[in-house]
FITI-791091 format. One line per field, with one value per residue (C-alpha): residue in one letter; x, y, z; residue number from 1. Coordinates in Angstrom, 2 decimals. Each point is the difference from the previous one (the first is absolute). Last residue first. Layout:
resn A  ... $
c1 X  ... $
c2 Y  ... $
c3 Z  ... $
resi NUM  ... $
# end
This chain:
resn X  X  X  X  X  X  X  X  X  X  X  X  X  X  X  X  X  X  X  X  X  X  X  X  X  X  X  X  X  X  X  X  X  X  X  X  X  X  X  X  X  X  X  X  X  X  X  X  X  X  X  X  X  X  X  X  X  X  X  X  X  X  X  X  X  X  X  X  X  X  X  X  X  X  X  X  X  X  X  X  X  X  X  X  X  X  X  X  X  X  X  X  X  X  X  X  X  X  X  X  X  X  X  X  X  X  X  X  X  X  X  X  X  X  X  X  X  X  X  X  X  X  X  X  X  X  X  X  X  X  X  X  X  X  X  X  X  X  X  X  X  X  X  X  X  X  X  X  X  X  X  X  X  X  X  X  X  X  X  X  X  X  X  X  X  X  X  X  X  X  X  X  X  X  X  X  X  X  X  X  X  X  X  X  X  X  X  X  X  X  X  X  X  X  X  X  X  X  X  X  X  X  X  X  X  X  X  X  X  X  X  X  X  X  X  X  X  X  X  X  X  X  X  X  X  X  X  X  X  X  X  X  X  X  X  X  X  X  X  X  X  X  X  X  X  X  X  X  X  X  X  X  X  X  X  X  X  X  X  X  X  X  X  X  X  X  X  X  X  X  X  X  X  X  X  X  X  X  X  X  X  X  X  X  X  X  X  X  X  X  X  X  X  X  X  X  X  X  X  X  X  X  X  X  X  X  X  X  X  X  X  X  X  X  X  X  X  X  X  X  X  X  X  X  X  X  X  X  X  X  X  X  X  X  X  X  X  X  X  X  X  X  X  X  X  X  X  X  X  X  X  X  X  X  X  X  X  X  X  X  X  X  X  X  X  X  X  X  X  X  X  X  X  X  X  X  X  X  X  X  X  X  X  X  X  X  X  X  X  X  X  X  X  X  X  X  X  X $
c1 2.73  -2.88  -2.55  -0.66  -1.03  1.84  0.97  1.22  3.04  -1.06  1.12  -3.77  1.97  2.84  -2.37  -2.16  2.19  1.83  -2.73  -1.27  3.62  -0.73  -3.75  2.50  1.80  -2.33  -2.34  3.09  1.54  3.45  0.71  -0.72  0.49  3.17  0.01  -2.62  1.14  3.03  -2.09  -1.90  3.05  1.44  -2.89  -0.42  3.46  -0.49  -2.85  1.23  -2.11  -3.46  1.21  2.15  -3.32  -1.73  2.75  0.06  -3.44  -0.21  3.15  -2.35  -2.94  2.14  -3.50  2.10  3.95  0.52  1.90  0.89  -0.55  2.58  3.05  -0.15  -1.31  -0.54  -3.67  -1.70  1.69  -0.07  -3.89  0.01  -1.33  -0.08  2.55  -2.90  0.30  1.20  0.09  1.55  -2.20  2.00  -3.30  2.07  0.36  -3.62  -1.52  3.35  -1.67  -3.44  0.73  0.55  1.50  -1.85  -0.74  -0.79  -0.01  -0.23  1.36  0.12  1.08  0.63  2.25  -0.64  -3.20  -1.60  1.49  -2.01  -2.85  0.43  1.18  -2.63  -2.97  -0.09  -0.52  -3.69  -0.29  -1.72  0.04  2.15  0.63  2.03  0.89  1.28  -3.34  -1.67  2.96  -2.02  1.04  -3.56  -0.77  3.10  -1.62  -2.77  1.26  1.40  -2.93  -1.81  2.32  0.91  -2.05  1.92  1.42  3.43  2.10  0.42  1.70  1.53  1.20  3.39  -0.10  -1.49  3.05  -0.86  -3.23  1.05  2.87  -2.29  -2.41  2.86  1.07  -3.89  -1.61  2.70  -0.60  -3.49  0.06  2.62  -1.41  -0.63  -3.83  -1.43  -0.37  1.29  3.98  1.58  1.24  1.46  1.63  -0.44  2.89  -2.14  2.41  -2.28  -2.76  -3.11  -3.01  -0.38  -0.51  3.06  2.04  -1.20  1.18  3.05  0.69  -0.96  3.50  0.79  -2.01  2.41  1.66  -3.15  -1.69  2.71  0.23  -3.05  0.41  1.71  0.16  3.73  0.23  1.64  -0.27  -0.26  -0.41  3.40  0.27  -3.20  -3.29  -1.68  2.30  -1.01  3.79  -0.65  -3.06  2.43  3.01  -2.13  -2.30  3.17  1.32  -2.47  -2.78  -0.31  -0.74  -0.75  0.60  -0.83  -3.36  -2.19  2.52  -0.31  -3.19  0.53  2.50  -1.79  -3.04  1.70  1.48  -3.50  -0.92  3.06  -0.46  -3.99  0.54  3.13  -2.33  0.91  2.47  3.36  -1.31  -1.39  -1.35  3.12  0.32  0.21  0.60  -0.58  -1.21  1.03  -1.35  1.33  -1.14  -3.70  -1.10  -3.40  0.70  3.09  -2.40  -2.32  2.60  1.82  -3.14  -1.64  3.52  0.96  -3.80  -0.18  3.35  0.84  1.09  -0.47  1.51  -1.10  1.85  -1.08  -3.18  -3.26  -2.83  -2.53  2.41  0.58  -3.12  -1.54  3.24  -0.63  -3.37  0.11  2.79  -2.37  -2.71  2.35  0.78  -3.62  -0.61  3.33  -0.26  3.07  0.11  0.77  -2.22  -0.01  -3.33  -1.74  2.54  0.36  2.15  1.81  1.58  2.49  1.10  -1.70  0.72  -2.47  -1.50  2.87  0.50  -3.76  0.85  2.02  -2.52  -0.05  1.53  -3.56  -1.87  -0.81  1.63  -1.55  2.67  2.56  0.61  2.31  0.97  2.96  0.63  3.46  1.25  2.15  -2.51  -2.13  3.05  0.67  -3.72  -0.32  3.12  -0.97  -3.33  1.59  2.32  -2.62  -2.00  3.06  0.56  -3.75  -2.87  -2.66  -0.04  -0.70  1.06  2.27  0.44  2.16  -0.39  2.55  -0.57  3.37  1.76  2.94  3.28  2.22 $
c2 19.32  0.42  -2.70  3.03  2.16  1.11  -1.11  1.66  1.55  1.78  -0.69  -0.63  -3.42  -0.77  0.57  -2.55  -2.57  0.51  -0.21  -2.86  -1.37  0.93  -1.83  -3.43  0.58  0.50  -3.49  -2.11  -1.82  1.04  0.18  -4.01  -1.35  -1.01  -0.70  -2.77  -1.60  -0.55  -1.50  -2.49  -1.11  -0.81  -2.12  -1.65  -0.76  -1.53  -1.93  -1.47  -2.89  1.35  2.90  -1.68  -1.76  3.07  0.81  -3.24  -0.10  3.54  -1.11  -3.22  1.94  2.93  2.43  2.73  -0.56  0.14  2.37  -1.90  2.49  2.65  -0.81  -3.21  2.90  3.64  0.09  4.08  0.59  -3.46  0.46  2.83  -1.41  -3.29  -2.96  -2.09  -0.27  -1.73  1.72  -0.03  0.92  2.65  1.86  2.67  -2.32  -1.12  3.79  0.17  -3.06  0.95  3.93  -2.03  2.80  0.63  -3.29  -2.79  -3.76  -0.44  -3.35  2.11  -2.73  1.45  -2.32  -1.42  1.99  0.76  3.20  1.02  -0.41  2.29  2.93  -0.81  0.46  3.39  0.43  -1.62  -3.58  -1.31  -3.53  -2.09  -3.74  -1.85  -3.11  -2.72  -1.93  0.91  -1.44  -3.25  1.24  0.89  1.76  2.31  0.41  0.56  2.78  1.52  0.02  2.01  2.69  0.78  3.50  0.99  -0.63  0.48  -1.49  -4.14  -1.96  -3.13  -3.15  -2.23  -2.31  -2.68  -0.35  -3.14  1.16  3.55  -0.21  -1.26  3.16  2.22  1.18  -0.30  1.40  3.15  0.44  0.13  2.43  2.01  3.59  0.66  -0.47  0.57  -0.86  3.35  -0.43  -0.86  -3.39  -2.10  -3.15  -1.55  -2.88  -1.72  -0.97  2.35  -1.66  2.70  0.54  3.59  1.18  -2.19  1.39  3.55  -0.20  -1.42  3.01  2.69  1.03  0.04  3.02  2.95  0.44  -0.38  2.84  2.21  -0.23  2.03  -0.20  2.34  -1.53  1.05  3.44  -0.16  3.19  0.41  2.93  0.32  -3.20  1.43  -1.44  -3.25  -0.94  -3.73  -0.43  2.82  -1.98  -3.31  1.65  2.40  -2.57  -2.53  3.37  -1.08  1.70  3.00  3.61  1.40  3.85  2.90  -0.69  0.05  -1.24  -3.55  -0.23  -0.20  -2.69  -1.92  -0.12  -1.28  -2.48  -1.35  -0.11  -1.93  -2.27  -0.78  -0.71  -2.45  -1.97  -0.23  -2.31  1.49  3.33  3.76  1.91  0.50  -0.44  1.95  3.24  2.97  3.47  3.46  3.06  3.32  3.53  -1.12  1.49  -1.39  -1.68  -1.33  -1.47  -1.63  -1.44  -1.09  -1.80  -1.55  -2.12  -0.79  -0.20  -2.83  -1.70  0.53  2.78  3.66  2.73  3.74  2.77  3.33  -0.56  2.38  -2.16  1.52  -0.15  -3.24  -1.46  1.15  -1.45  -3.22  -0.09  1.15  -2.69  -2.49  0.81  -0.75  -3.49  -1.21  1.00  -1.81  -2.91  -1.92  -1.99  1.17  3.08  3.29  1.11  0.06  2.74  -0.41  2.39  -0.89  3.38  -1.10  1.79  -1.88  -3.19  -2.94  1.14  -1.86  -2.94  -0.63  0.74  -2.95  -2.61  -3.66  -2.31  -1.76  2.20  4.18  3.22  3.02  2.29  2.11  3.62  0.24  3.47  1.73  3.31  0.05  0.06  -2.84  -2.24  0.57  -1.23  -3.19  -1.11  0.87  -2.14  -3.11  0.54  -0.39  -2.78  -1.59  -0.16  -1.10  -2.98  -1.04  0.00  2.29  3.39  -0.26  2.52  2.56  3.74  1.23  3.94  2.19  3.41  1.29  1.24  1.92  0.61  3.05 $
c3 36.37  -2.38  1.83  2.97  -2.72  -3.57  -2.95  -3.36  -0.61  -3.51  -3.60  -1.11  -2.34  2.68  2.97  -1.50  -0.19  3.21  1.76  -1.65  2.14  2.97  -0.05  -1.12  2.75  2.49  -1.19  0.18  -2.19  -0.37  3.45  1.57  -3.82  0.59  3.94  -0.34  -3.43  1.70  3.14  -2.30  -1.85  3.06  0.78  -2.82  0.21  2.91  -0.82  -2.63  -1.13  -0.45  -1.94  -1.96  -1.34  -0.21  -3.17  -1.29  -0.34  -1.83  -1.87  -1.26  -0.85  -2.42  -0.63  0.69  0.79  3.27  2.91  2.97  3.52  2.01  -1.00  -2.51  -2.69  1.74  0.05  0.12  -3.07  -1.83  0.02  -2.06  -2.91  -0.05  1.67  1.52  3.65  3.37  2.86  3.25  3.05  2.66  0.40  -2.19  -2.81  -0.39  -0.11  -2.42  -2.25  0.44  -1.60  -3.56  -1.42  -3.11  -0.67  -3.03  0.27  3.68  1.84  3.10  2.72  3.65  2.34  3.62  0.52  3.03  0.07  -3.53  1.70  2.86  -2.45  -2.54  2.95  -0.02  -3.65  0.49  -0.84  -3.45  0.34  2.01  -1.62  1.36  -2.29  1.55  0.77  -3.35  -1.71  -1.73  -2.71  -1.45  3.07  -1.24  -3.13  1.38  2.04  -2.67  -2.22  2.83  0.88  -3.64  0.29  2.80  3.89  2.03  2.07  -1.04  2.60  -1.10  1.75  -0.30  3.36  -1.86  -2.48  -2.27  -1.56  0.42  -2.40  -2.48  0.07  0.29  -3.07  -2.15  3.26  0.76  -4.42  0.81  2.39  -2.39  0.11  -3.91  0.10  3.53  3.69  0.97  1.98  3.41  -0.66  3.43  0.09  3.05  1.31  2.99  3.00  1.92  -0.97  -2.14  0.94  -0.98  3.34  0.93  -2.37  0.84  3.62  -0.94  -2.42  2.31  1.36  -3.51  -1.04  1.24  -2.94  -2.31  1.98  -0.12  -3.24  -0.82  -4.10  -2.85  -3.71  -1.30  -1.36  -3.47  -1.71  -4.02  -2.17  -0.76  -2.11  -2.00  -0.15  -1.50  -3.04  0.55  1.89  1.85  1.59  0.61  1.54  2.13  1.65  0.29  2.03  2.54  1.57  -2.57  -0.08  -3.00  -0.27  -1.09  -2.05  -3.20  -2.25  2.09  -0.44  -3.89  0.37  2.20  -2.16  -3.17  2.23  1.56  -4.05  -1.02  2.66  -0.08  -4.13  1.47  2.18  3.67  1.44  -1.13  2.18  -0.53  2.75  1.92  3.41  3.14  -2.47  2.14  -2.17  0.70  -0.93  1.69  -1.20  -1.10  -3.14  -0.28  -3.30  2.00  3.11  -2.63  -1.85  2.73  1.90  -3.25  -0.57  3.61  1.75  -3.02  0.67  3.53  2.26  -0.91  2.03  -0.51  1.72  0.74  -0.41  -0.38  1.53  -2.63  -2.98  1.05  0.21  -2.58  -2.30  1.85  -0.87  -4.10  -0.06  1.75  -2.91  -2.52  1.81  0.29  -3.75  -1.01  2.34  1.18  3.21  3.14  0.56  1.07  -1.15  3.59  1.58  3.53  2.18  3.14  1.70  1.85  3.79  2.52  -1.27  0.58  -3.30  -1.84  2.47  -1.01  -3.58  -0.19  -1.57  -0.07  -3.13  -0.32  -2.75  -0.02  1.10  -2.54  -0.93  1.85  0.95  3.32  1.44  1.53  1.29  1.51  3.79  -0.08  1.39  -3.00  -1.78  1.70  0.05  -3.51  -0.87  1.82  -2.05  -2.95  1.13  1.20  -3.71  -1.66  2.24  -0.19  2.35  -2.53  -0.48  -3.23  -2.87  2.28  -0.59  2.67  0.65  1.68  1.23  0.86  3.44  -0.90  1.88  -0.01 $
resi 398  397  396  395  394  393  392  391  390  389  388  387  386  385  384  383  382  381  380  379  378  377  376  375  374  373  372  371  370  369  368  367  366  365  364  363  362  361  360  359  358  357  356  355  354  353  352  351  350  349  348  347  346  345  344  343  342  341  340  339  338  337  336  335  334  333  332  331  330  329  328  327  326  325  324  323  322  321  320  319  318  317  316  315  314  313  312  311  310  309  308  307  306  305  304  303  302  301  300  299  298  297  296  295  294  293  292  291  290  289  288  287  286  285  284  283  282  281  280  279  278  277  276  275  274  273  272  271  270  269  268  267  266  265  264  263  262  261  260  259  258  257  256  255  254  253  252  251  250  249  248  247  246  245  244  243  242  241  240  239  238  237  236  235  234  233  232  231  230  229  228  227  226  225  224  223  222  221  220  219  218  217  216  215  214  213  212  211  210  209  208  207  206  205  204  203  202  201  200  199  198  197  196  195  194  193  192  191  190  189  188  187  186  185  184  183  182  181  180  179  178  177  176  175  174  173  172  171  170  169  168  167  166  165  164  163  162  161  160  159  158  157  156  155  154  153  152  151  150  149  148  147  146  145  144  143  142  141  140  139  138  137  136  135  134  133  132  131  130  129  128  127  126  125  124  123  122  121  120  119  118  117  116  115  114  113  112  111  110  109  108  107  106  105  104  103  102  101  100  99  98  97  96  95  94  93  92  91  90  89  88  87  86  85  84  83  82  81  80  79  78  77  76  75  74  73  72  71  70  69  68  67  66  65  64  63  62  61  60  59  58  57  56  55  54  53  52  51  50  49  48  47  46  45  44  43  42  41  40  39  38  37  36  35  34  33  32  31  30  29  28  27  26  25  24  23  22  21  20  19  18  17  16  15  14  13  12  11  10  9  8  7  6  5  4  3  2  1 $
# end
């Protein structure tokens, strides 16, 4: 006998980010599976864009505001939200409740056990707590974690780095764990080459050009100015060597001085904020993907990369050696190691061959495991395993 469940994702911001699709990627999937789903997130503010759009476009989410659910932390602010989300779920009666992020994770679960919700899970797309954040802010993200994570079934994570490093602070149980890799429409990437000289010339780039494309926030911790500390000399003899910077953020406009400031303004590309849509055709016109980022989930650029046949190059954190298979499908580096990140773009430029067969590897490898189906299969799974029911149903459920 199947089941169809009332499922609600709590979400802080529903901002452009890799967490934030994934959430909604997993809505999308289950409403089309025949279940009850709804969306409660907090107030969507700043440069990084705003999903809820795609949300609402959906016939079958509910998308529910709640003003309190904030980023940063506020005692008064964040009582209050627990008061709201407990409201809210006793009057929306769950089956399920999913939490995603830090804030939504930690007021979510406790509010959904205190309410005695049958399946609570939680989705770790990174962990709160870092080496680049104080160690008072650490112990107290951890102290958090680890009383969240009493207060649900499971904890699903994007990488099994996620798992490693969270059991490793005592956060959870072993058994408590699930590793569903971050789901994505890869249909779309698969099928984006056939654009790529299109979007070259758009961009105004030469076909004998060698772009190097980052897909990432313009923020703290994402490596932009690690790309312009590596490459910055390289590009002074190597005219063909250009950049194209996806994304947008709070460090927008120090960046782009800085790259004024090098005299780079002509070989930088800068995009802006683009609508999901567009990533695919981007991402074509690349000749390699750099994510110089210093902390991750899964970085969900680097298999977006893979599957448009782009090799990558990336910092070795968290789970990034699970969606890049070193000297298979990308170069893994060191973080914050300058002259390996040169080295590694370099032998980009001059093997084009390889590059190319590295791009195709990385093509068929992440072709299954990351896709949007799969990963919606797979939170079935989970929560069947916790109501102990077959759950799914509808034309999605076949």
């Amino acid at each position: 006998m199947t089941t169809s469940l009332r499922i609600m994702h709590i979400s802080t911001r529903l901002i452009l980010g890799g967490s934030q699709e994934n959430t909604v990627l997993s809505c999308e999937g289950q409403a089309a599976r025949g279940h009850a789903v709804s969306l409660v997130y907090g107030p969507i503010y700043g440069p990084e864009g705003s999903l809820l759009a795609r949300a609402r476009s959906h016939g079958g989410i509910e998308t529910i505001q709640t003003p309190r659910l904030v980023r940063p932390v506020n005692p008064v602010k964040d009582l209050r939200c627990y008061r709201d989300l407990r409201r809210l779920i006793a009057d929306w009666t769950p089956d399920v409740v999913h939490t995603h992020s830090s804030k939504a994770g930690v007021l979510g679960r406790f509010a959904a056990w205190k309410e005695g919700v049958r399946c609570v899970v939680h989705t770790v797309h990174g962990l709160p707590f870092h080496p680049y954040q104080s160690r008072v802010k650490n112990l107290a993200y951890i102290a958090a974690e680890r009383a969240a994570a009493r207060r649900c079934h499971r904890i699903v994570v994007v990488a099994d780095a996620m798992r490693e490093q969270a059991l490793a602070e005592d956060i959870g149980t072993a058994g408590q764990y699930v590793t569903v890799l971050s789901g994505m429409e890869t249909a779309t990437f698969l099928e984006s080459g056939q654009y790529r000289d299109e979007v070259r010339a758009e961009l105004g780039f030469a076909p004998d050009d060698f772009v190097l494309g980052t897909v990432s926030r313009l923020a703290e911790l994402k490596g932009h100015d690690d790309l312009l500390d590596a490459l910055g000399p390289v590009m002074r003899t190597r005219e063909n060597l250009k950049l194209l910077w996806i994304g947008d953020g709070w460090w927008r406009t120090r960046l782009m001085r800085r790259v004024a400031q090098l005299h780079l303004a002509d070989r930088v590309v800068h995009t802006g904020l683009v609508e999901p849509a567009r990533i695919p055709g981007l991402l074509a016109a690349c000749d390699a993907l750099a994510h110089p980022s210093y902390r991750e989930g899964l970085p969900r650029a680097v298999p977006q990369a893979l599957l448009s046949g782009v090799p990558v190059v990336v910092y070795d954190v968290d789970g990034a050696n699970e969606a890049c298979s070193q000297g298979q499908t990308g170069r893994l580096v060191e973080p914050g190691d300058i002259a390996a990140l040169r080295d590694a773009v370099q032998w980009m430029m001059d093997n084009p061959r390889e590059r190319a067969a590295m791009g195709e590897r990385g093509r068929e490898a992440c072709r299954e495991r990351f896709d949007a189906s799969t990963m919606v299969e797979k939170l079935e799974m989970v929560y069947a395993s916790v109501l102990d029911v077959v759950v799914g149903t509808g034309p999605g459920a076949d």
